[in-house]
MARKE-58132 format. One record per residue (C-alpha): z, x, y; residue in three letters. Coordinates in steps of 0.2 Angstrom, whole numbers, plus 5000, padded with zeros to 4 digits. Example, Ala and Ser with C-alpha at 12.3 -4.5 7.8 and 13.67 -1.06 7.14 Angstrom:
BEGIN
503950624978ala
503650684995ser
! end
This chain:
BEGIN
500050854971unk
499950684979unk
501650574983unk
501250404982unk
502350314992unk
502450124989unk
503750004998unk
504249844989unk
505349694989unk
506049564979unk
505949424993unk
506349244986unk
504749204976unk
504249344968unk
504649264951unk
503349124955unk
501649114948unk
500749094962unk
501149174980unk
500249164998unk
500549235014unk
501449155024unk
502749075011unk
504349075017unk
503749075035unk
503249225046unk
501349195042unk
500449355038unk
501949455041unk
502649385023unk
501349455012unk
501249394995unk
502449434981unk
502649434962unk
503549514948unk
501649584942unk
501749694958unk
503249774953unk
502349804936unk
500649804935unk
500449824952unk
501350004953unk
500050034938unk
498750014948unk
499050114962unk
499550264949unk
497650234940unk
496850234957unk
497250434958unk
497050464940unk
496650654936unk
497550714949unk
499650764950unk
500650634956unk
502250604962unk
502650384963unk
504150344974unk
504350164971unk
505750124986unk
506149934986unk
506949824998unk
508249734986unk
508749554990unk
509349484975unk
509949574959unk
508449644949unk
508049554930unk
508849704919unk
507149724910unk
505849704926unk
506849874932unk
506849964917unk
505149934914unk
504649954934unk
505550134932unk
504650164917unk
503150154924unk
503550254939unk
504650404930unk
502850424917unk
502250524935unk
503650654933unk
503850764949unk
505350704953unk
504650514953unk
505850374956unk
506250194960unk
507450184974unk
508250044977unk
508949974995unk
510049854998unk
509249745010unk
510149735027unk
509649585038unk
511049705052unk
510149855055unk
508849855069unk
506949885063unk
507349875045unk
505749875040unk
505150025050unk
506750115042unk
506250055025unk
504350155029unk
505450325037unk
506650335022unk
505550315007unk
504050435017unk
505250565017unk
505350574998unk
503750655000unk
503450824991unk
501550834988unk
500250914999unk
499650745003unk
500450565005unk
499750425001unk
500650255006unk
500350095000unk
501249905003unk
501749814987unk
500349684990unk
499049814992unk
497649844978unk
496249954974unk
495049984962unk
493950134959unk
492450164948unk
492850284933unk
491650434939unk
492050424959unk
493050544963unk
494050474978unk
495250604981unk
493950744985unk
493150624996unk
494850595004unk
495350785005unk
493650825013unk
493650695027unk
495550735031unk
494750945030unk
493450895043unk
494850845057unk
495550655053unk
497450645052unk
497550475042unk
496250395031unk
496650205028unk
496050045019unk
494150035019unk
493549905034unk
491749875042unk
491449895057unk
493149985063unk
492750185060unk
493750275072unk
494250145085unk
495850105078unk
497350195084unk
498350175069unk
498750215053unk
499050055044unk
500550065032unk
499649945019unk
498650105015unk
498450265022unk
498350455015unk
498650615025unk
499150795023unk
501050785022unk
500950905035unk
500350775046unk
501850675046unk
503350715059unk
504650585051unk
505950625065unk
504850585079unk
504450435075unk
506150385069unk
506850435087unk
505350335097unk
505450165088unk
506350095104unk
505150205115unk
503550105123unk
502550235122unk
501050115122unk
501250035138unk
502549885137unk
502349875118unk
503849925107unk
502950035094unk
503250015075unk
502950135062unk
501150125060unk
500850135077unk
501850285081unk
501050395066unk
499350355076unk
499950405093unk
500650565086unk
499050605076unk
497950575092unk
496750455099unk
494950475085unk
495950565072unk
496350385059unk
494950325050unk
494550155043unk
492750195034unk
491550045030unk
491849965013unk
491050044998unk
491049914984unk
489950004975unk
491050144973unk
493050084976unk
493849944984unk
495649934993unk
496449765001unk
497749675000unk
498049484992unk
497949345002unk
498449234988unk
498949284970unk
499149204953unk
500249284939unk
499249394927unk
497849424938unk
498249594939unk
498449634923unk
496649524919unk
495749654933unk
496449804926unk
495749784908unk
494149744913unk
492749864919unk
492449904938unk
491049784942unk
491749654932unk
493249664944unk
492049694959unk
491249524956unk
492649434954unk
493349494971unk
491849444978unk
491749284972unk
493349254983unk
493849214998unk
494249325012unk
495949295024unk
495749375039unk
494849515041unk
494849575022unk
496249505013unk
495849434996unk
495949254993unk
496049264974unk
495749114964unk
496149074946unk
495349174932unk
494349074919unk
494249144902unk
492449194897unk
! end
């Protein structure tokens, strides 16, 4: 079984039609959010393993009171997974220190599959209908990698750690109480580590991968910018229709989708 872990929020805006990093201030820290990623959004993670067992943990960082039918249909979508599935929901705490990092600890720990799969709330991915990405997954995490993260050229190996936009391991692989007990450790030299960084210390240097994009076969990144409905326009189209849209856009960064408004063919 795979647990798919997916943190949330409901951060001031996420009832707008159109979101972009950075609103509200803190720049790329403040990914985008929108109502469709509490919906559709969860949607598309779930497709993206499609075959295959799942456990969803949908945890979520609650700022303002939830619309009565956006939660109902978010836990819908998340309790169709069975296997003990769930939305959690957190009362957001601007007191405790490392919030967010506490946020990623609590809702990993939910995890009852062999492997875990984590994903952000403004994370998407795409596959094509015959590519079996789990086999893929389970064969490179066999052959000695510890964490397998969102697909980015030119990177492989290098990176020390294991992005909590996207990453899958063997449940094994995660020691929750170690980490939790070095967040004020610099085990990095002088830099205070957060969650993602500490999962890759613990793995060990070469063991979290970022393989090159393979558009041809599946695509995971996160939104830059986002209009309301485009989710639910990508999901009912085929793979290459969705493929050439993204890219047609823009790219934020180092791979962060600028989207840009779908015209109706």
């Amino acid at each position: 079984m795979i647990s798919l872990i997916i943190n949330c929020d409901n951060r001031q805006g996420y009832l707008s039609d159109k979101s972009t990093v950075g609103d509200f201030g803190a720049g790329s820290l403040q990914g985008v959010r929108s109502s469709d990623l509490l919906t559709y959004g969860i949607q598309n993670k779930i497709d993206f393993f499609k075959g295959y067992d799942i456990q969803c943990i949908l945890y979520m960082d609650v700022h303002e009171k939830l619309p009565d039918l956006l939660l109902a249909e978010m836990t819908r979508i998340v309790e169709s997974c069975g296997n003990h599935s769930r939305v959690v929901l957190a009362p957001h705490s601007k007191s405790q220190y490392r919030w967010n990092d506490h946020l990623y600890i609590n809702a990993l720990r939910y995890a009852e599959g062999e492997y875990t799969c984590h994903m952000d709330m403004d994370c998407a991915a795409f596959k094509k209908e015959d590519f079996d990405i789990v086999k893929w997954y389970s064969e490179l995490l066999d052959s000695g990698y510890k964490y397998i993260c969102q697909s980015w050229d030119r990177i492989g190996d290098d990176m020390y750690w294991a992005s909590t936009r996207f990453f899958i391991c063997k449940t094994e692989s995660l020691n929750l109480d170690w980490v939790a007990n070095n967040l004020t450790t610099p085990v990095m030299g002088k830099h205070t580590p957060c969650v993602e960084h500490l999962l890759g210390v613990y793995a060990g240097e070469g063991q979290v991968i970022y393989p090159p994009r393979d558009d041809e076969n599946y695509i995971i990144f996160c939104w830059a910018s986002y209009f309301s409905g485009l989710m639910k326009h990508l999901m009912e189209q085929p793979y290459e229709k969705t493929i050439k849209y993204l890219s047609d856009c823009g790219i934020y960064g180092t791979h962060d989708i600028i989207s840009k408004p779908i015209i109706n063919e």
